[in-house]
N, C-alpha and C positions, 0 to 999 in steps of 0.2 A: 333171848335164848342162850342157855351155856353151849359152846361150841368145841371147846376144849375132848372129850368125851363124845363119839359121833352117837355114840345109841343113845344115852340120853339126850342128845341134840334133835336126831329122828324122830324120838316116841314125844319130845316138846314140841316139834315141830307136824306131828299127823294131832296131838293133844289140839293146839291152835286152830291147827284147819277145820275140825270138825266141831269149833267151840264157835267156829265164824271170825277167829280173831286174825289179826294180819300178823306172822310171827316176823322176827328182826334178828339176823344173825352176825352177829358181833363177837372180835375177839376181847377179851378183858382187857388188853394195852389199849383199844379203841376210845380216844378223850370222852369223857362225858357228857360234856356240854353238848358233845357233836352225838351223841348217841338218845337225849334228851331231845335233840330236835327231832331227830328219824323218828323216837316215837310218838310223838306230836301230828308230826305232819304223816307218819299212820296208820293214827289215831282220828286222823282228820279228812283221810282219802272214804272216797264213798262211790265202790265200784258195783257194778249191775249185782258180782257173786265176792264179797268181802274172802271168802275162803278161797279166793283161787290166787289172792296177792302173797309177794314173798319177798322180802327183804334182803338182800344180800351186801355189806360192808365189803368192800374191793380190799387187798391187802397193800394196794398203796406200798410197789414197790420204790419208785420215785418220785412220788411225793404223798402227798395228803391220803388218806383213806375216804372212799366217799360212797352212800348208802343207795343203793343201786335195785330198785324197785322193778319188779318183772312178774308175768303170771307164769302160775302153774302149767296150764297150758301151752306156755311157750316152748317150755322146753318138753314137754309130754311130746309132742309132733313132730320132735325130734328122732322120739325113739328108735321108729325101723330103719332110720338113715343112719343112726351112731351103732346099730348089732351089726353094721357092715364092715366097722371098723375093730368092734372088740369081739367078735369068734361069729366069721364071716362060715366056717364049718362044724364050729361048737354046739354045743348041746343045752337047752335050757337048764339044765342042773351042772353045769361046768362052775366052778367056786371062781369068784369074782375077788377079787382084793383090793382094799382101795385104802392106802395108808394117808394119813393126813389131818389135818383136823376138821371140821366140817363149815370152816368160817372161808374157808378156800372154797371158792363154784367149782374148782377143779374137782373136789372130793365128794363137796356134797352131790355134783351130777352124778358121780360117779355110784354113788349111796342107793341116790332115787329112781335109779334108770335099772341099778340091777334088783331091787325091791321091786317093782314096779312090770319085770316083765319076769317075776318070778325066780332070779338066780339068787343062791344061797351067797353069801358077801360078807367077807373077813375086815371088820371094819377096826385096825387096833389104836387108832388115833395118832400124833403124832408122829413122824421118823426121826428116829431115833440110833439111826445109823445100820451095819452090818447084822447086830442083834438082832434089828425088830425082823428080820428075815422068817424067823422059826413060824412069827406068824401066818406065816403065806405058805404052809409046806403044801399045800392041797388045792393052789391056785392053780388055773390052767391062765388066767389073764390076771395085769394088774394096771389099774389107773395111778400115773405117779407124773412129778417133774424130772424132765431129764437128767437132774442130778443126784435125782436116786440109782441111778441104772447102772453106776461103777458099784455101787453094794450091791444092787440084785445079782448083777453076773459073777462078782468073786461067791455068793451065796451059792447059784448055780453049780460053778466050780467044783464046792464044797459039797454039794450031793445035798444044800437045804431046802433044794424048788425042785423038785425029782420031774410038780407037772407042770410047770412053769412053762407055756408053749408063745403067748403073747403082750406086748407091753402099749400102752396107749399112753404117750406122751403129749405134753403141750406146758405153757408158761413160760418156755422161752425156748430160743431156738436149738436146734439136734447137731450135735458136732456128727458129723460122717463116722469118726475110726469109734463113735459108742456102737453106731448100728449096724457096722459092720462085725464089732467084737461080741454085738448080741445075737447076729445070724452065724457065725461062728459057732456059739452055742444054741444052736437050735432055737432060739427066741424070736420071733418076726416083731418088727418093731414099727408101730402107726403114730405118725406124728397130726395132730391138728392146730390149727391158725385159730385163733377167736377172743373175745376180750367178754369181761363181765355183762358191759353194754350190747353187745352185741352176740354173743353164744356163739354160734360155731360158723367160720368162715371159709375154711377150707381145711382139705386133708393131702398128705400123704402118704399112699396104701404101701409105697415099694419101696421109697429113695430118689426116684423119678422127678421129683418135685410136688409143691404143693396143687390142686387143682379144687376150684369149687365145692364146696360139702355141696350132697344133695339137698335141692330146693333152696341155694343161693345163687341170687345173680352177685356177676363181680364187673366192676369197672374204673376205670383210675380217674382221677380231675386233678389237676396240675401236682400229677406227681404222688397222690394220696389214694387207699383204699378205701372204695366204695363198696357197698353190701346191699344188697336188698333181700329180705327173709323172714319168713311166722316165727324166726328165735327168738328174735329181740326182744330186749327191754324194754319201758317204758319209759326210761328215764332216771333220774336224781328224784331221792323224795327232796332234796334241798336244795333246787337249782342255784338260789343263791352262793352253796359254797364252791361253784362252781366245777368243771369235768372238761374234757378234751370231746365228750359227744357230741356229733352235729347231725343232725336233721333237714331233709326240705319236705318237700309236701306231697311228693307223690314215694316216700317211705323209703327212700335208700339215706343209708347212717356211715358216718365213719367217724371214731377216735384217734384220726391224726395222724396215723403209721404212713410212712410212704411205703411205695413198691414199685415194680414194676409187674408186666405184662407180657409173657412171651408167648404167644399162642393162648392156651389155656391151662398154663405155668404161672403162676402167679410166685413173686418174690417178694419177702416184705424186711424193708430196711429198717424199722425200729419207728419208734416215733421221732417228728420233728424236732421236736425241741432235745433231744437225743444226741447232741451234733460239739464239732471241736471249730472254733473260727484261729486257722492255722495259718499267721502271715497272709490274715486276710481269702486264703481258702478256707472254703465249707468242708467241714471231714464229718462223714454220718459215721457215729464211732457202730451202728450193729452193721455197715461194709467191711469196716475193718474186723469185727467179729467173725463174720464169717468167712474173709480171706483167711484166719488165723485160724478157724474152726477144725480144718481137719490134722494136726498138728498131732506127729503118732505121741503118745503117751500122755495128751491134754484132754481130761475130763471138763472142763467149764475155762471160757475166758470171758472176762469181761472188761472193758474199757472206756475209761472215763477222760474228762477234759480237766485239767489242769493248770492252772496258771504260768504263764514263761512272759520274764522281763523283757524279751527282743521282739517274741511271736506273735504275744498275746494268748495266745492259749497252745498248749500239746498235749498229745495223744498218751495216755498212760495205760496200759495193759498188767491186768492182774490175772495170774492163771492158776489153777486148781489142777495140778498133775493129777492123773489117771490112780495111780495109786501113788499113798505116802510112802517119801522116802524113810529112814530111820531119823529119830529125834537126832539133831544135833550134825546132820550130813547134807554135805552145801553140793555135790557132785549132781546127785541127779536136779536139783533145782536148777545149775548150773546148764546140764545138758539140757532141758528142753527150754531155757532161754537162747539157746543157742538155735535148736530147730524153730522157733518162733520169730528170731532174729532174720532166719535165711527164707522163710516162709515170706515174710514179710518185703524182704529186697525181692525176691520172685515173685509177690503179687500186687503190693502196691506202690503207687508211688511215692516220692520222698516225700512230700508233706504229711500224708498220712502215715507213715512209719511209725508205729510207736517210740516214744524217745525211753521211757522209763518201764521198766519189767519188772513186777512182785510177782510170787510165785509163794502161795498160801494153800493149806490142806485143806482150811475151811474158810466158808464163805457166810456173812450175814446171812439170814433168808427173814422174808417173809411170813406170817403163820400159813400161808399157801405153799411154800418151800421157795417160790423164786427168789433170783439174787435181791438183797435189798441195797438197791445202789444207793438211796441216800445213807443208811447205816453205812455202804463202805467208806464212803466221801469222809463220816464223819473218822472212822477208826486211823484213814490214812489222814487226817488232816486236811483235807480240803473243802474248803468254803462251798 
């Protein structure tokens, strides 16, 4: 299926359903070979109703992309639990906007859930920065990744969302000063937890923290998030090329993220292999993410592990200032290295300090929009 284009993506995709065929949503950088097996194996799956299977290519932010097979119905019995999040006092004809390409689950959920319970849906493909705004003037909600939401607000700003009242984020995690600078403008902003493998795992309705989505259980095993829920996937059409999904038999899954547990607070530290080995300490570089996360004038950070001849490895932090400074002006890069700096002596400790601070307007993405950490590794140089 082309993905690029969400409405011919849709009409290929309800085309298949109703032909009986299992459609496969791939972006066109997705290898071949690897897109040759998915449709093989199916071509070769043979379930009770062939039309209720759907194919989803993950965007493989750090690492591989891998083809990620689930029913229709899974995520359908999601629906009256996810209209709690996106216009909890909305109207069935409130205008839905969902910018992205449709090879992100973020967008196509977002595609099939407002088709599907009737809302009209500004589908322009793509983001494309501050511009693509004009498309959303008539949106009262929109499904995006958090690091659309420094353009949505300067657009607001600008008088280009007049009904722009709510924002459902997810893909990675919500620095604090965006949600407070979108309630500022009148925007209520819904953050949810959940991976391709697994749809939706938890929400945050307020800032409160995240808590259970409706109709999941949650429980941790040494240190990792556990799920149990009718969302899930089924699996890899390819298990050979392998995934971070695990299974036992009475149906609870997890992809590897640690977290913790406070009550019915749930916090999620990134995945495992996600981590910095610092003089022999373990540093989970998304703690340090989010020590760093509410950092006034910081739209996105992200931090990777780096090579050091003494340590073995250090903490390196790359941050996306809230807005850009002008071409060729090293002051304000300057200043929120500095508030990043002192963020960091007041929450962590020395080992996990970042040692090294880049400070860039834009960041790799994904065709889903999330950061793509192996593209940064490769841009900065590191193995």
């Amino acid at each position: 299926m082309p993905v690029d284009d969400p409405v011919t993506a849709v009409a290929t995709l309800l085309a298949a359903r109703l032909a009986g065929a299992v459609p496969v949503l791939a972006a066109a950088s997705w290898p071949r070979d690897g897109l040759g097996r998915a449709l093989a194996l199916a071509g070769a799956t043979e379930p009770d109703r062939p039309d209720d299977l759907l194919v989803v290519v993950t965007s493989g932010s750090s690492g591989s992309p891998r083809a990620v097979v689930r029913t229709a119905a899974s995520w359908q019995v999601s629906f009256a639990a996810f209209d709690t999040l996106l216009a909890p006092d909305g109207l069935p004809g409130d205008v839905v906007w969902v910018p992205g390409g449709a090879d992100s689950t973020l967008t196509l959920f977002g595609l099939w859930h407002a088709l599907a319970t009737g809302r009209p849906v500004v589908a322009p493909g793509r983001w494309r920065g501050a511009a693509s705004a004009a498309a959303g003037a008539a949106a009262r909600a929109v499904h995006c990744v958090p690091a659309v939401l420094p353009d949505l607000l300067d657009a607001v700003d600008a008088g280009r969302l007049p009904a722009l009242r709510r924002a459902v984020v997810a893909g990675s995690a919500l620095p604090a000063t965006l949600r407070r600078a979108a309630a500022d403008r009148g925007v209520e902003v819904v953050e949810y937890y959940g991976a391709a493998e697994l749809s939706f795992v938890a929400a945050d309705l307020d800032g409160t923290g995240l808590r259970a989505f409706p109709g999941v259980e949650l429980t941790l095993r040494d240190g990792l998030v556990w799920s149990r829920s009718p969302y899930q996937a089924l699996g890899y059409l390819d298990p050979a090329a392998g995934g971070p999904l695990r299974r036992d038999e009475d149906g609870w899954a997890c992809v590897g993220d640690l977290g913790t547990l406070d009550g019915a607070v749930l916090t999620v530290r990134g995945r495992g292999e996600q981590a910095a080995s610092v003089g022999g300490r373990v540093v989970v570089l998304d703690d340090v993410e989010r020590a760093l996360a509410g950092t006034a004038g910081l739209a996105e950070v992200v931090c990777l592990a780096e090579p050091d001849p003494k340590l073995g490895e250090r903490v390196l932090c790359v941050a996306r200032p809230l807005r850009p400074g002008p071409p060729g002006a090293t002051a304000p890069a300057d200043r929120l290295v500095a508030r990043l700096r002192d963020a960091a002596r007041a929450t962590l400790p020395a080992h996990a300090r970042p040692i090294r601070y880049v400070v860039r307007d834009e960041l790799p993405r994904t065709p889903g929009g999330k950061i793509a950490r192996a593209g940064l590794r490769k841009e900065l140089g590191l193995p």
